[in-house]
C-alpha positions in Angstrom: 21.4 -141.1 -86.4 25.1 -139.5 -86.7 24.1 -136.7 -84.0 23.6 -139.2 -81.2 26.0 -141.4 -82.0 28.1 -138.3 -81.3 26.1 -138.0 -77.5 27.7 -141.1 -76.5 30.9 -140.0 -76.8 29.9 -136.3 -74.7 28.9 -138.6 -71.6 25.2 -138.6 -72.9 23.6 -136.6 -71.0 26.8 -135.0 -69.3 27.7 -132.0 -67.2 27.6 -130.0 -69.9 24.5 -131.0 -71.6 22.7 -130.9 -67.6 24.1 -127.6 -67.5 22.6 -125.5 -70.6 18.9 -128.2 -69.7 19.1 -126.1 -66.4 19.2 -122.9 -67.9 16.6 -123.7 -70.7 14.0 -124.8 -68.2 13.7 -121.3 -65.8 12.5 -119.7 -69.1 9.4 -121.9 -68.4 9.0 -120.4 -65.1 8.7 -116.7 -66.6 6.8 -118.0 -69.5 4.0 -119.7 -67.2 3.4 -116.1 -65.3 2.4 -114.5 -68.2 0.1 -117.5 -69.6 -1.4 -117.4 -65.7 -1.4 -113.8 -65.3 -4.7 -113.0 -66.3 -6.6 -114.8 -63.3 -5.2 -112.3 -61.5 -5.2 -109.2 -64.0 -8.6 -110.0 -64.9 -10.1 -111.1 -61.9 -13.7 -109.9 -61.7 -14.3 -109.2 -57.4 -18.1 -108.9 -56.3 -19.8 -105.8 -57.0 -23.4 -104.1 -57.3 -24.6 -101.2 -58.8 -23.2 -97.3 -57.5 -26.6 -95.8 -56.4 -27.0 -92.4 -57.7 -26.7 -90.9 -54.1 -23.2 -92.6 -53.4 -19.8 -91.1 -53.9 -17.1 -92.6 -55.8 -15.4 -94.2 -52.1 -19.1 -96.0 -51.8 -18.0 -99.2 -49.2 -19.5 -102.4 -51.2 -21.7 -103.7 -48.4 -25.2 -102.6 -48.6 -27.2 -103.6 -45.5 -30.0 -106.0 -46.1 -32.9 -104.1 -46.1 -31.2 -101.7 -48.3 -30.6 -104.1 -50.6 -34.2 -105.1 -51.3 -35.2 -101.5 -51.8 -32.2 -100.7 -54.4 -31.9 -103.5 -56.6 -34.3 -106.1 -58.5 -34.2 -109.9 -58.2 -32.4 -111.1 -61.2 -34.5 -114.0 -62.7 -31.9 -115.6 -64.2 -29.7 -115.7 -61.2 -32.4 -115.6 -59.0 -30.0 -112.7 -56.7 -30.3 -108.9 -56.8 -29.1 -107.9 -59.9 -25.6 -106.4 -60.5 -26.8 -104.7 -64.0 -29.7 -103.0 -62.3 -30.9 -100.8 -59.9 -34.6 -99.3 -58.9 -35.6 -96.3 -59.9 -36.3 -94.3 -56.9 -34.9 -91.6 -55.1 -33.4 -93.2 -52.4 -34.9 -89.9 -49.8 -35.4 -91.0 -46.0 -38.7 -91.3 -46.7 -38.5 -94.1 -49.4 -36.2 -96.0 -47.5 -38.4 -95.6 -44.2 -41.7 -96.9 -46.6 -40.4 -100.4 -47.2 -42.2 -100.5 -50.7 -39.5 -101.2 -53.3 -40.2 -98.8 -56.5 -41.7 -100.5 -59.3 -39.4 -99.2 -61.9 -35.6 -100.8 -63.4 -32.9 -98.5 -64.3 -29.2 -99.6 -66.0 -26.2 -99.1 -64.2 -23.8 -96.4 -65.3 -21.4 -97.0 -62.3 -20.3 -100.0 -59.8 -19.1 -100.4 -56.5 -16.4 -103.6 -56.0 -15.3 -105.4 -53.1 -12.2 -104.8 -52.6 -11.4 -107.7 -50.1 -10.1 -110.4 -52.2 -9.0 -108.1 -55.1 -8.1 -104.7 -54.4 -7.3 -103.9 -58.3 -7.4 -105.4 -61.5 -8.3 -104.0 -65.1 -12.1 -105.3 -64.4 -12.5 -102.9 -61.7 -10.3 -100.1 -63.5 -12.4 -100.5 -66.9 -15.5 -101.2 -65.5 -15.8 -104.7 -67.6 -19.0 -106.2 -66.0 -22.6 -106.8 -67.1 -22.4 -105.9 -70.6 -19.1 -105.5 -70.7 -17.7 -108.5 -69.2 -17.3 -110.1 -72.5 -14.2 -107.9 -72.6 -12.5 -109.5 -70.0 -13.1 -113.1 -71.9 -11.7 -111.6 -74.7 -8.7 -110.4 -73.5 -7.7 -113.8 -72.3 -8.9 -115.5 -76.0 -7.0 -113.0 -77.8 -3.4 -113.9 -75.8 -4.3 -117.6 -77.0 -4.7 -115.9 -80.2 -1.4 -114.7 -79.7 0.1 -117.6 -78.5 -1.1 -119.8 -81.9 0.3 -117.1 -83.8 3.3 -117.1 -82.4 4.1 -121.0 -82.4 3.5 -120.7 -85.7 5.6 -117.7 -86.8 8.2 -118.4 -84.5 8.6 -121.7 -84.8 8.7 -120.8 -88.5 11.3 -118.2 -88.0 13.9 -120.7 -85.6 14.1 -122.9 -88.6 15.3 -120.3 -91.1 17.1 -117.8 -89.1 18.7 -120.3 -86.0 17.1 -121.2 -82.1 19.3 -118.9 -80.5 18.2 -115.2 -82.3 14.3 -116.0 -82.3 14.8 -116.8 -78.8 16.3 -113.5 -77.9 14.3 -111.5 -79.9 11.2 -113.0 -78.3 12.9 -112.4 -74.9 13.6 -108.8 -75.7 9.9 -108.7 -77.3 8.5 -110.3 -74.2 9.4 -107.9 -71.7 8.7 -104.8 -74.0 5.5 -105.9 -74.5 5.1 -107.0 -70.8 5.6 -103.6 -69.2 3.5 -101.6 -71.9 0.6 -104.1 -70.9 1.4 -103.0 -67.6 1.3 -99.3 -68.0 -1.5 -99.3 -71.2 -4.1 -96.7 -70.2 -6.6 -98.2 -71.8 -8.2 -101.7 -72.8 -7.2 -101.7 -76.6 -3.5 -101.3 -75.7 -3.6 -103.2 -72.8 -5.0 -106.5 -75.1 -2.9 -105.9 -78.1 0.2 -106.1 -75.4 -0.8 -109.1 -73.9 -1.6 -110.8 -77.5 2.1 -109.9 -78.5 2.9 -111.5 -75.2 1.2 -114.5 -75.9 2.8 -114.5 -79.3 6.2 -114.4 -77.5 6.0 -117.2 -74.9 5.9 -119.3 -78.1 9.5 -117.9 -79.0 10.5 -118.5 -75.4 9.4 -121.3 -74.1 9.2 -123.4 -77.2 12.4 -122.3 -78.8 13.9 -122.7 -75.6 12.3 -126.7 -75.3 13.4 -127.2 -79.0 17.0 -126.4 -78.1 17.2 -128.6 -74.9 15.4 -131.6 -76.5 18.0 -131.5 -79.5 21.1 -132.2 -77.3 19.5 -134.4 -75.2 19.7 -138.4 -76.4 16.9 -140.5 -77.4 17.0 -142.4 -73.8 16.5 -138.9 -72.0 14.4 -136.8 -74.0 10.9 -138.2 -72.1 12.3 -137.4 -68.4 14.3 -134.2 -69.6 10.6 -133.4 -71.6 8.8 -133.7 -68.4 11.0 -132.0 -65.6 10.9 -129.5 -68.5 7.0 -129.1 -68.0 7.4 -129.3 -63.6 9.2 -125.8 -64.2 6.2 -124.4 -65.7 4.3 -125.7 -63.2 6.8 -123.9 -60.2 5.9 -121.1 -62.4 2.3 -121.7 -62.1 2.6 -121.6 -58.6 4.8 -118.7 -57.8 2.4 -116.3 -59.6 0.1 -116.4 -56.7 3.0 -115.8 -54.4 3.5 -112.4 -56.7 -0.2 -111.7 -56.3 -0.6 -112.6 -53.0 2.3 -109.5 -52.6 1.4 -107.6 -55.4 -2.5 -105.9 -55.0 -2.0 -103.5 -57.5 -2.6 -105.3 -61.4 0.0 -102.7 -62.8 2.4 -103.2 -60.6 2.0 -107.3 -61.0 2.2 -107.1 -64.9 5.6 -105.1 -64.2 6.5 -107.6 -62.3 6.0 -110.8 -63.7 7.9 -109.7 -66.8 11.0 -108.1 -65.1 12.5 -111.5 -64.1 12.7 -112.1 -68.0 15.5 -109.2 -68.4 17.7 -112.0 -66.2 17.6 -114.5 -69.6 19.5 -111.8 -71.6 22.4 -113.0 -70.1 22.1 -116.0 -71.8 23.4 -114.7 -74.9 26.7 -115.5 -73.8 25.8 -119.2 -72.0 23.8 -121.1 -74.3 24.9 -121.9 -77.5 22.7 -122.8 -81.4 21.7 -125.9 -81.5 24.5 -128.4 -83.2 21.6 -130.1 -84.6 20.3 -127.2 -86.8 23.9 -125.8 -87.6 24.0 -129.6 -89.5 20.8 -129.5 -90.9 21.1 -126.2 -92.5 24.8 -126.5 -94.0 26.8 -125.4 -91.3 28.8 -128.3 -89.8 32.1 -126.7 -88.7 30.1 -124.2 -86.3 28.5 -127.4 -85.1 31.9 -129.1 -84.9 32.9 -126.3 -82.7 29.7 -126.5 -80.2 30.7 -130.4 -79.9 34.2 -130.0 -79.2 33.5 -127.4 -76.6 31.1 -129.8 -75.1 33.2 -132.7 -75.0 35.9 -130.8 -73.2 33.8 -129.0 -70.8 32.7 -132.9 -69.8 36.5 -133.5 -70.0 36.2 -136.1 -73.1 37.5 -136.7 -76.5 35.1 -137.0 -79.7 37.0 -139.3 -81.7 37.4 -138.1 -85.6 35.9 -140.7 -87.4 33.0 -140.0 -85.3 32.9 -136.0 -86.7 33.1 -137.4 -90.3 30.3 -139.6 -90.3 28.3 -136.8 -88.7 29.4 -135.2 -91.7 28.4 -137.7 -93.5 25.2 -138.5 -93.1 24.4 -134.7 -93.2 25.1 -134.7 -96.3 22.8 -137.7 -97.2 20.0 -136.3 -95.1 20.4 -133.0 -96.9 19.4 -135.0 -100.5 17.0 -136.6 -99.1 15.1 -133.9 -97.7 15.7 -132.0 -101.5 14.1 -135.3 -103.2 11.4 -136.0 -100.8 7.8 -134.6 -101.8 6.1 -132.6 -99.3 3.4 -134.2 -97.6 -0.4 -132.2 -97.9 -2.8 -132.3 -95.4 -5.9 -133.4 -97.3 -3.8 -136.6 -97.6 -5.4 -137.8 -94.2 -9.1 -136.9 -95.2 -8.6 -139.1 -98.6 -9.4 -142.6 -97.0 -11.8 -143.7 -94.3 -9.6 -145.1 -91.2 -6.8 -142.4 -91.4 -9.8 -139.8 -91.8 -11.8 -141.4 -88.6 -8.6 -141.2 -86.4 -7.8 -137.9 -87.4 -10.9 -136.3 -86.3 -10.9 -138.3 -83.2 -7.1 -136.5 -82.2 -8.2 -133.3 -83.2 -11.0 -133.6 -81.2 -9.3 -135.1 -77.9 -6.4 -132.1 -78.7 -9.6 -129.4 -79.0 -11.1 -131.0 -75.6 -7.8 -131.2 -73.4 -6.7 -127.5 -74.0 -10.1 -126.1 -73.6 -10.3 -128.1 -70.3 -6.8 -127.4 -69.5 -6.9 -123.7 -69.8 -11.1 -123.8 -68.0 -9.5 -124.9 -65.2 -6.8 -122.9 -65.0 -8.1 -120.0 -65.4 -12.0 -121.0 -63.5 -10.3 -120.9 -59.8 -11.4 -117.2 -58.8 -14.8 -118.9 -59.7 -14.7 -122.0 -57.3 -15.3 -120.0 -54.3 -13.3 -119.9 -50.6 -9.7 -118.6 -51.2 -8.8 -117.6 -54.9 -5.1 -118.0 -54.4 -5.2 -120.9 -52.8 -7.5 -122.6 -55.4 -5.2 -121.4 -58.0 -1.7 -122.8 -55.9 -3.5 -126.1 -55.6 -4.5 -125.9 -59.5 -0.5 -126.0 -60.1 0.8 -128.3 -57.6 -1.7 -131.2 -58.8 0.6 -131.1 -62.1 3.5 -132.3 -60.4 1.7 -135.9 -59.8 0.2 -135.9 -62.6 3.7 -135.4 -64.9 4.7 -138.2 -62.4 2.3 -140.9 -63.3 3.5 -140.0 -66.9 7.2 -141.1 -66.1 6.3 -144.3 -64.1 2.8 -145.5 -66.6 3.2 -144.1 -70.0 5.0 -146.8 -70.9 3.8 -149.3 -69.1 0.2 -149.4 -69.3 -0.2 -148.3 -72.9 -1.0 -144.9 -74.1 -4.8 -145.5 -75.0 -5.2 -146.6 -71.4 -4.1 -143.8 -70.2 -6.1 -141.1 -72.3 -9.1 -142.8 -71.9 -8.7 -143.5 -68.4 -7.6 -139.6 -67.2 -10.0 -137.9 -69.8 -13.3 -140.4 -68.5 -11.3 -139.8 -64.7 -11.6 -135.7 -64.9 -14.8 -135.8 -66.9 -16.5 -138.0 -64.0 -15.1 -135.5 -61.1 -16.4 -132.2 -63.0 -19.8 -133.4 -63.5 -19.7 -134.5 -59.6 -19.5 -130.9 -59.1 -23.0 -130.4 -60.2 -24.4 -132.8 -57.4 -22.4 -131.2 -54.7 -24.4 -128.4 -52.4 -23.0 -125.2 -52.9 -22.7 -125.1 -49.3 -19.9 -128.2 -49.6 -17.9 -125.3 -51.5 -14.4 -127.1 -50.3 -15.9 -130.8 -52.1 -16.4 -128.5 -55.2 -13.0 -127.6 -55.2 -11.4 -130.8 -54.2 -13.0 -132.2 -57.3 -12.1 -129.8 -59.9 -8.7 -130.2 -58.6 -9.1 -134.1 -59.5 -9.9 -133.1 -62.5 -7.3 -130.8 -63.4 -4.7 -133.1 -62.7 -6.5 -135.8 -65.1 -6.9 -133.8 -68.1 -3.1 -132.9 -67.3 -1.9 -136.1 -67.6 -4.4 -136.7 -70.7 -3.1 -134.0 -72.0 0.8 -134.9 -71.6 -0.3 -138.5 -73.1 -2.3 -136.9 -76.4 1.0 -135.7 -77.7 2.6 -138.7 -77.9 -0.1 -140.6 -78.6 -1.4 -138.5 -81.7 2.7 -138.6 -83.2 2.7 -142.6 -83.1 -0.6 -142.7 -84.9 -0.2 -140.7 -88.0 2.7 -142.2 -90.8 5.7 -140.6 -91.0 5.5 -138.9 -93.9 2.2 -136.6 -92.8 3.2 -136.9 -88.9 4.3 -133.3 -89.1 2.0 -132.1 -90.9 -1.1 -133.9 -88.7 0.3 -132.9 -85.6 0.2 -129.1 -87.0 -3.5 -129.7 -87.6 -3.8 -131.3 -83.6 -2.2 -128.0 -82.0 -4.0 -125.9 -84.0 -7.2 -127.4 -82.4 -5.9 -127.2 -79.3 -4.9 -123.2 -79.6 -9.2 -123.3 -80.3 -9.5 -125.0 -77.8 -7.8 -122.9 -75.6 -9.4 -119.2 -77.4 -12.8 -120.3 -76.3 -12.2 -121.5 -72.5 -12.6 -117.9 -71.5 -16.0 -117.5 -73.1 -16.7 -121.1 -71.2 -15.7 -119.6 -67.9 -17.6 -116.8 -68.7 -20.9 -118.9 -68.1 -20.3 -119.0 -64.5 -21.2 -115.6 -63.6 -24.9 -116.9 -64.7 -24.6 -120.6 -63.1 -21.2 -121.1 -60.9 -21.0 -124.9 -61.9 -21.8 -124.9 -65.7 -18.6 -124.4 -67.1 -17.3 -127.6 -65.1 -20.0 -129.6 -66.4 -19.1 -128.2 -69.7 -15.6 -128.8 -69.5 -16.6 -132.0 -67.7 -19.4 -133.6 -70.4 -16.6 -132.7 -73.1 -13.6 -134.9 -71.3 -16.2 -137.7 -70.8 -16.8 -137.8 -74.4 -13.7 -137.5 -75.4 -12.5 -140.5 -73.3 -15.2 -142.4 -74.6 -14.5 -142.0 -78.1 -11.1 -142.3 -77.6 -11.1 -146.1 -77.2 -12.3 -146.2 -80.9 -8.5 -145.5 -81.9 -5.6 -148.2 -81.9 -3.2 -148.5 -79.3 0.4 -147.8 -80.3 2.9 -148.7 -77.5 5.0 -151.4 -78.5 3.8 -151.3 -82.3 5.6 -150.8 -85.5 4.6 -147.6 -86.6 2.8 -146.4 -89.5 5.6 -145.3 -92.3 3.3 -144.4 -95.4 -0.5 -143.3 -96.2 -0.9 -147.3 -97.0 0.3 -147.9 -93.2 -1.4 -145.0 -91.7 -4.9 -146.3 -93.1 -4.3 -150.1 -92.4 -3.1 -149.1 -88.8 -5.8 -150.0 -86.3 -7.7 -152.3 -89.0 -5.1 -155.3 -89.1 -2.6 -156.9 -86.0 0.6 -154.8 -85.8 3.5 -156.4 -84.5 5.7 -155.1 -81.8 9.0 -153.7 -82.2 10.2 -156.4 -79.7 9.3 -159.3 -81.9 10.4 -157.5 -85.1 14.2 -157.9 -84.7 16.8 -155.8 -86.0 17.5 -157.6 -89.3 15.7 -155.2 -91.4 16.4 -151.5 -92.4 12.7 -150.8 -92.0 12.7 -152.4 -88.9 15.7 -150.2 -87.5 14.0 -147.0 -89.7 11.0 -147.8 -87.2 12.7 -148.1 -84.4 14.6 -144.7 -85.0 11.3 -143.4 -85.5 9.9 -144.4 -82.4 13.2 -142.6 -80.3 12.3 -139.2 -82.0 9.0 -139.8 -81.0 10.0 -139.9 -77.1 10.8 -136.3 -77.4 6.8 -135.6 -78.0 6.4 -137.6 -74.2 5.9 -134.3 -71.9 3.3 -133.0 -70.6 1.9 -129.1 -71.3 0.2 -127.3 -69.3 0.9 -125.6 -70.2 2.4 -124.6 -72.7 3.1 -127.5 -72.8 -0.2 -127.9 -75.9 2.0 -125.6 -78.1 4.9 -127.6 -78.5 4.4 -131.3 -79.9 5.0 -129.8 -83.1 7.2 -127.6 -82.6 9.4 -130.0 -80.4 9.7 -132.0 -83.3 11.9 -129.5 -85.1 14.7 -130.7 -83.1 14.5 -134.2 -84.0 17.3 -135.9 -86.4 15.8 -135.3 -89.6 15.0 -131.6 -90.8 11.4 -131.4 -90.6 9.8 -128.1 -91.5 7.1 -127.4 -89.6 
């Protein structure tokens, strides 16, 4: 289109353009210790039952003997229980008999050990035995949040402009960050963290939609990627703020201070050229190009400015002309319909694994923060293999391949001896950098199978099974205080599956893509032909061809955060799509 026609002449991606990508990106870093946070806010230490004789400083170790003549077995776990304690009344003279009293009382009060995690809203709320689905639900509702917001503020930065939604989800996010960190009770401290949640949307995405609409089509996969590698820096430095940090207060307050640094912005990154011209506003636009072209020390040639103008124009009657596309459309025929439910599916699978993973590593046992510094790191290879395979090898190749890969290593987790705790880990590791490279790959991958005309609309439906996906990992992770390994073989039977199945759709590198419902539903059930043997004689095949250079800009990887922003990353494309 017009608008990169106009990059050439700016140096492509120039100093300027590198410049305002650089900025974008640290927002990821902030953003990824409040979607991380909760490991450590929420960590649940070992603890047992506060015996009625023992004061409030009660040390957690209980000598052996003592043990078996305070506390039950618990036949589930087959341990002493946690929940309950023997009803006795723990005189000399009990403890001296060595005959453990016959009856069971509930526990009121709980003693933690304090050696991994001095303090953390678990131990300050009590949220164990039948509480603990609290602390699963505090992490569900901040991906409630985080839907929410990628929805409402995704909404609002195509009305209103990227720049205000991104400031006023800056200036939300750090509001909402400290109350969280000084809420005195769980209610407050939740409904924080959910507005949180909502706001990483507005940062992070906003922020990714602005950089990825003045980058060209040639760039948009590696500036996509290195784009994701700062969320993973951010991933990483959150354990070197709790390995500092003991007290959870203190480490909400300050993983959201760093964000009061983007307000500067304000006066260093500008509104996206691209939506200034899709919503009517072309001289601003003009402006932002002009200023770009000198700060790279180059000249935008006029003619250039008034085809931009141009083709605005044109783009702005189509859009008025063209019917809006419905969802139902894809359930109306048979092969569109199988497809469809295949994505969602592989979308639903690689959050929840995703965001099990990240958020299982206090359960893997050995060091907690190390676990959780290794968890991040393995995304840095695994964006890598993106760059150099996606495409190269084919993007069903690669799903398949990295979904069956990390299903395979989880469920070896359930063969391993719990004494081999280090094997345990090394394999979940394996696995978290598969399903993050599945997960980078589904994005594009589900854009180039649905037709243009529903591709917005589809890929809507795919993150919206993915934010599922990612509300019910807690409740997953949960499962582990029963069995330590079952929610990796959950996690793990789910990305073997979806691997599997996933050879049942179509491949799509180097194909024409699907334009209308007709080419959606015949795409996988008849020989496409590549766009290398297509030629450029025909406007379709040059329509397709633009088509498939938007599509590059769906190419990075999440973690992240990276699930919530195929869609949204779309919004910056050529074309004003709505989403």
């Amino acid at each position: 289109m017009a608008y990169d026609d106009i990059l050439q002449y700016l140096g492509g991606f120039g100093r300027y353009q590198r410049r305002i990508y650089v900025l974008l990106c640290l927002p990821a870093i902030s953003c990824a210790f409040h979607k991380l946070a909760g490991v450590f806010l929420l960590a649940a230490p070992d603890y047992r039952c506060r015996l009625p004789y023992e004061l409030a400083n009660a040390s957690y170790p209980l000598p052996n003997d003592r043990l078996s003549m305070a506390y039950p077995i618990d036949t589930l776990t087959d341990k002493y229980s946690t929940c309950n304690y023997l009803d006795a009344n723990f005189t000399d003279a009990y403890w001296a008999s060595g005959t453990p009293a016959a009856g069971v009382r509930p526990c009121d009060r709980w003693v933690y050990d304090r050696s991994k995690f001095e303090s953390s809203t678990v131990t300050e709320w009590d949220m164990v035995c039948d509480r603990s689905w609290l602390r699963a639900s505090a992490d569900s509702l901040f991906m409630v949040g985080v839907m929410l917001g990628s929805i409402g503020f995704g909404y609002l930065s195509d009305k209103y402009g990227r720049k205000p939604i991104f400031f006023a989800s800056l200036v939300l996010q750090v509001i909402f960050g400290v109350l969280a960190g000084i809420a005195p009770e769980f209610f407050t401290y939740t409904l924080a963290r959910m507005v949180v949640g909502a706001t990483t949307s507005g940062v992070f995405l906003v922020a990714y939609v602005i950089a990825m609409e003045m980058v060209g089509p040639s760039d948009r996969l590696y500036a996509g990627v290195v784009c994701m590698m700062f969320f993973s820096v951010g991933y990483m430095l959150t354990a070197g703020f709790a390995y500092f940090i003991h007290d959870w207060r203190m480490l909400q307050i300050a993983l959201t201070v760093p964000g009061v640094l983007f307000l500067c912005y304000w006066w260093f990154i500008p509104e996206s050229a691209r939506w200034l011209l899709s919503n009517g506003r072309p001289t601003e636009a003009i402006t932002l190009i002009e200023k770009a072209a000198r700060s790279n020390k180059l000249t935008v040639p006029q003619e250039a400015l008034d085809k931009l103008l141009e083709e605005d124009k044109v783009q702005q009657q189509d859009d008025t002309n063209e019917p809006k596309p419905s969802l139902l459309d894809i359930f109306k025929y048979p092969n569109l319909r199988r497809k469809a439910l295949l994505i969602f599916f592989d979308w639903f699978v690689n959050s929840l694994t995703y965001y099990g993973l990240s958020w299982n590593t206090n359960n893997l046992g050995g060091n907690p923060l190390l676990n959780f510094v290794i968890s991040g790191a393995v995304e840095i290879p695994a964006y890598s293999f993106l760059l150099l395979t996606l495409n190269r090898w084919g993007r069903r190749t690669i799903l398949c391949g990295c979904m069956i890969l990390a299903g395979t290593m989880l469920l070896t987790t359930m063969i391993v001896p719990s004494s081999q705790q280090w094997l345990i880990v090394v394999l979940a590791m394996l696995g978290k950098m598969a399903i993050t490279s599945s997960y980078g790959t589904v994005y594009v991958f589900s854009a180039e199978q649905f037709p243009t005309v529903i591709r917005n609309v589809a890929l809507g439906a795919s993150s919206t099974s993915a934010r599922v996906g990612g509300i019910l990992a807690p409740y997953f992770n949960l499962l582990g205080d029963y069995w330590q390994p079952l929610p990796l073989l959950i996690f793990g039977a789910l990305a073997f599956v979806g691997g599997v199945l996933s050879l049942l759709l179509p491949e799509t590198h180097n194909q024409k893509l699907p334009e209308t419902i007709a080419d959606g539903e015949n795409f996988g059930k008849q020989k496409t032909i590549p766009d290398g043997d297509a030629g450029t004689v025909g406007g379709a095949d040059r329509d397709v061809e633009r088509t498939a250079e938007e599509l590059q800009v769906l190419s990075k990887p999440e973690p992240a955060e990276g699930e919530d922003t195929a869609a949204d990353a779309l919004k910056g494309e050529e074309a004003k799509q709505k989403y």
